[in-house]
N, C-alpha and C positions, 0 to 999 in steps of 0.2 A: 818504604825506602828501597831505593835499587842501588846496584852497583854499576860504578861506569865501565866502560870497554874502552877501546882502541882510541876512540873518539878525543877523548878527554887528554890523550900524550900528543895527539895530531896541534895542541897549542889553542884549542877553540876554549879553556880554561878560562884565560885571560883573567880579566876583574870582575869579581861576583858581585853579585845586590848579597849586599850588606844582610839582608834577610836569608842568603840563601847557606847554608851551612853543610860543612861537609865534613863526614867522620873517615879519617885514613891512615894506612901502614905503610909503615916504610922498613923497609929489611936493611938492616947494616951490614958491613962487613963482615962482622962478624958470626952473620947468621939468626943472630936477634930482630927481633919484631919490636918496632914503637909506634902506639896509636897515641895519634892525637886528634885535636878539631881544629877548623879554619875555613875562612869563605875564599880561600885562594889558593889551592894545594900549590900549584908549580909557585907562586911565592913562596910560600912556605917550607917544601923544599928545599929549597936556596936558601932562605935563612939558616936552615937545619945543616945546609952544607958547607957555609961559611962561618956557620958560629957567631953572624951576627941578629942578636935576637931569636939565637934556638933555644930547644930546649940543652938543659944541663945532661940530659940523656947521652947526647952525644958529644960530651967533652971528652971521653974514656974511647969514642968506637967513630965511623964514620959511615953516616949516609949514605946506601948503594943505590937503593930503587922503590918508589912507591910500587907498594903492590895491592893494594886497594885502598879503594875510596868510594863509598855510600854518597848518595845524595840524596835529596829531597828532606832535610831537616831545618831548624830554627834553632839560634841559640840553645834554648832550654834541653830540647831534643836529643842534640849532638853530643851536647854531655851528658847526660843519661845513658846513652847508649854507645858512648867513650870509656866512661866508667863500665860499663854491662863485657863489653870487649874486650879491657885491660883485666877482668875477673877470668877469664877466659884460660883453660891448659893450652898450653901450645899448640896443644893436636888439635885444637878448638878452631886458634887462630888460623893455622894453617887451611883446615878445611874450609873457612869462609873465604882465605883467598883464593883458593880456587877455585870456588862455587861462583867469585865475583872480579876474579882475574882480568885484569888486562895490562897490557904492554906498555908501560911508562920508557921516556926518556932513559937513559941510567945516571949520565951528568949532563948538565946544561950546554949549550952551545956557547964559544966565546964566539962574539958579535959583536 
């Protein structure tokens, strides 16, 4: 599995084949780290930042900035290794973002 870069915020995201799955953090305002899966991060995002169809994670805090995202998984995969992440100390999560950092959006463009 890799982690994306710069690439992946430039909007080339788009819509995934359904097969293709992706395990990613997003830092809240708060300073908190939430992993989850999805075949569409910049979707997902936005749901996450709207409250429509996020997770319950973020009724209490609000979505700043994906700061990683893995690719090359499958359903089954993603969560495996969702779960393996979420088990993770902070200091854990932390070092994988940097090891697989890259520069996301921080809010959506209005358009």
């Amino acid at each position: 599995m890799s982690a994306l870069r710069g690439d992946f915020a430039a909007g080339t995201g788009g819509h995934m084949n359904e097969s293709r799955w992706f395990v990613y953090m997003i830092q809240a305002t708060d300073g908190s780290l939430y992993t989850g899966i999805t075949t569409d991060v910049p979707r997902r995002f936005n749901e996450h930042l709207t409250g429509k169809q996020g997770a319950k994670y973020f009724q209490g805090r609000k979505p700043e900035k994906v700061v990683y995202v893995e690719e090359g998984h499958d359903r089954s995969s993603a969560s495996r290794r969702e779960s393996e992440i979420k088990r993770f100390r902070r200091e854990q999560k932390l070092a994988l973002v940097e090891a697989g950092f890259f520069e996301a959006t921080k809010k959506p463009t209005a358009g």
